[in-house]
C-alpha positions in Angstrom: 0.0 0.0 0.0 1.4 3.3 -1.0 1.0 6.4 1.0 -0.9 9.3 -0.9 0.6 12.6 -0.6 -2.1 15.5 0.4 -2.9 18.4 -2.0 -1.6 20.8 0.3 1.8 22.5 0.0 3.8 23.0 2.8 2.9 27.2 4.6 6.3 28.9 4.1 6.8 32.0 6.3 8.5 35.1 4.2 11.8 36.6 6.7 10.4 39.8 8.1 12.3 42.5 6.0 14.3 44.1 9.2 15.4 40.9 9.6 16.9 40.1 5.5 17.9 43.9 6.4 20.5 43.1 8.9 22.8 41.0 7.1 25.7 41.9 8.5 26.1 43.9 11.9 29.6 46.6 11.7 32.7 45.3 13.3 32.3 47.3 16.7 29.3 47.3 17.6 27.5 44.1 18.9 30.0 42.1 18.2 30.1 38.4 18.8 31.1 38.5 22.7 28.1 40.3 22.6 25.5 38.2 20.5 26.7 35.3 23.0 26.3 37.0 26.5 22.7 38.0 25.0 21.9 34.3 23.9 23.3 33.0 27.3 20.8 35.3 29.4 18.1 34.4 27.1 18.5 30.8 26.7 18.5 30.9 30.6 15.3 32.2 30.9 14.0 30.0 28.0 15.1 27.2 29.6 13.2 28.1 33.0 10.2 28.4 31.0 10.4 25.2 29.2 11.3 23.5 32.3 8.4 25.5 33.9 6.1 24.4 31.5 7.2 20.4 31.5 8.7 20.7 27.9 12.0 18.6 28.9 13.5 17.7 25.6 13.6 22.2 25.0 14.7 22.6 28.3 17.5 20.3 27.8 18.3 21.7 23.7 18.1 25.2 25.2 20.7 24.4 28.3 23.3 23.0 25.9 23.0 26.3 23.4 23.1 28.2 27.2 26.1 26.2 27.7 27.9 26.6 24.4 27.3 30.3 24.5 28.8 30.3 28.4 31.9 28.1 26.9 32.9 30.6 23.7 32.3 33.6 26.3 34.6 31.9 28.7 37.0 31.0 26.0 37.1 34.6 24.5 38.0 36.1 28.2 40.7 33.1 28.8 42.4 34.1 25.7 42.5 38.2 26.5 
């Protein structure tokens, strides 16, 4: 028995335009030490709401990208 694919194509969501705007930020300001202490606070609050809300396999994925972003931070001040 074959499966039968539905008429219906997949909803694609168009990229807001300040968003295909900002393809590159200027060296200088908001740099990447930056961009990873902002994604380490708000993966940490992320994660409490995940947690909060019994969604364990998103807590967990949003811990390890809290972690990673912790690490490269860690890493950058190690090496200055």
């Amino acid at each position: 028995m074959t499966k039968k694919k539905s008429g219906r194509k997949r909803a694609t969501r168009a990229m807001p335009a300040r968003v295909r705007q900002r393809d590159h930020e200027p060296r200088g300001e908001g740099g990447p030490e930056e961009a990873a202490a902002f994604i380490a606070e708000a993966t940490a609050d992320l994660v409490q709401m995940a947690h909060r809300h019994g969604l364990e396999m998103l807590s967990h994925l949003l811990r390890m990208a809290e972690l990673e972003a912790d690490e490269y931070l860690r890493d950058k001040r190690n090496l200055s």
